[in-house]
N, C-alpha and C positions, 0 to 999 in steps of 0.2 A: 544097479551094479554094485556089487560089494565089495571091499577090499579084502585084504588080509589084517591090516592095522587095523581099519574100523569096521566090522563087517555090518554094524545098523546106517553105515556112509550113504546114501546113494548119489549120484554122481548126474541123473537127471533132474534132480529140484534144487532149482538156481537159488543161492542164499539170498538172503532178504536182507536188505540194509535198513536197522532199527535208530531211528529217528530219537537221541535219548535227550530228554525234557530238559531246558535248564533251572535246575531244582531253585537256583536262587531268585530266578523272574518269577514264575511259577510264584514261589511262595510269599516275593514282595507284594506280585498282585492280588492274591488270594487275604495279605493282612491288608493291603488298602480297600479290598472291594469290603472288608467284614467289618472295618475299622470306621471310611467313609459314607458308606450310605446306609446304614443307623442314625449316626450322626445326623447326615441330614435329614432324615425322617424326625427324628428328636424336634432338630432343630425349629423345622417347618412349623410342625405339630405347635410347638410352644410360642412361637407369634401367629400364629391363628386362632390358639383357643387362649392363652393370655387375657387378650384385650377383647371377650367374650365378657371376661369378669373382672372388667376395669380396670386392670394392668396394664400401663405401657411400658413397650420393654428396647430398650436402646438399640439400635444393630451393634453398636459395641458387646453388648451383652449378651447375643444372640452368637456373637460370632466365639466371645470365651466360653460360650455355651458348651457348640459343636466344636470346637478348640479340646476342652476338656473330654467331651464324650469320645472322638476320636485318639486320640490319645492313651485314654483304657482302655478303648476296645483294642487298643496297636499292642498293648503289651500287655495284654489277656490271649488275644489272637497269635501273638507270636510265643508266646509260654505253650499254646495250647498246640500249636506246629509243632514246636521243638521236642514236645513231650511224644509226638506220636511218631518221632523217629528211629 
């Protein structure tokens, strides 16, 4: 059925309630999931093949490792959101 006001209206297709994202989880989670597991892959990777070739390498050191690797990817990842807004 058409109006006079909206005559593209029609009045039998029930609206649709649109579910809107909340942009700021959304994109918290999206720089932890890009930020943290690299890092931990990194991290992993470097006390497994290390002490391959005789390195022993502290858990302290492993942890300012992925400390550090996460950290660049947090503010690599969040420049690179910000920029495609």
């Amino acid at each position: 059925m058409q109006s006079a006001a909206n005559p593209t209206a029609s009045t039998s297709v029930p609206a649709v309630a649109r579910r809107e994202p909340s942009d700021f989880a959304d994109r918290a989670f999206g720089i932890v999931l890009m930020s943290v597991v690299p890092a931990i892959f990194w991290t992993v990777l470097a006390a497994g093949v290390l002490p391959m070739f005789g390195y022993e390498i502290a858990p302290a050191t492993l942890l300012q490792i992925g400390t550090g690797i996460t950290l660049f990817l947090a503010v690599v990842a969040a420049a690179l959101m910000q920029r495609s807004v």
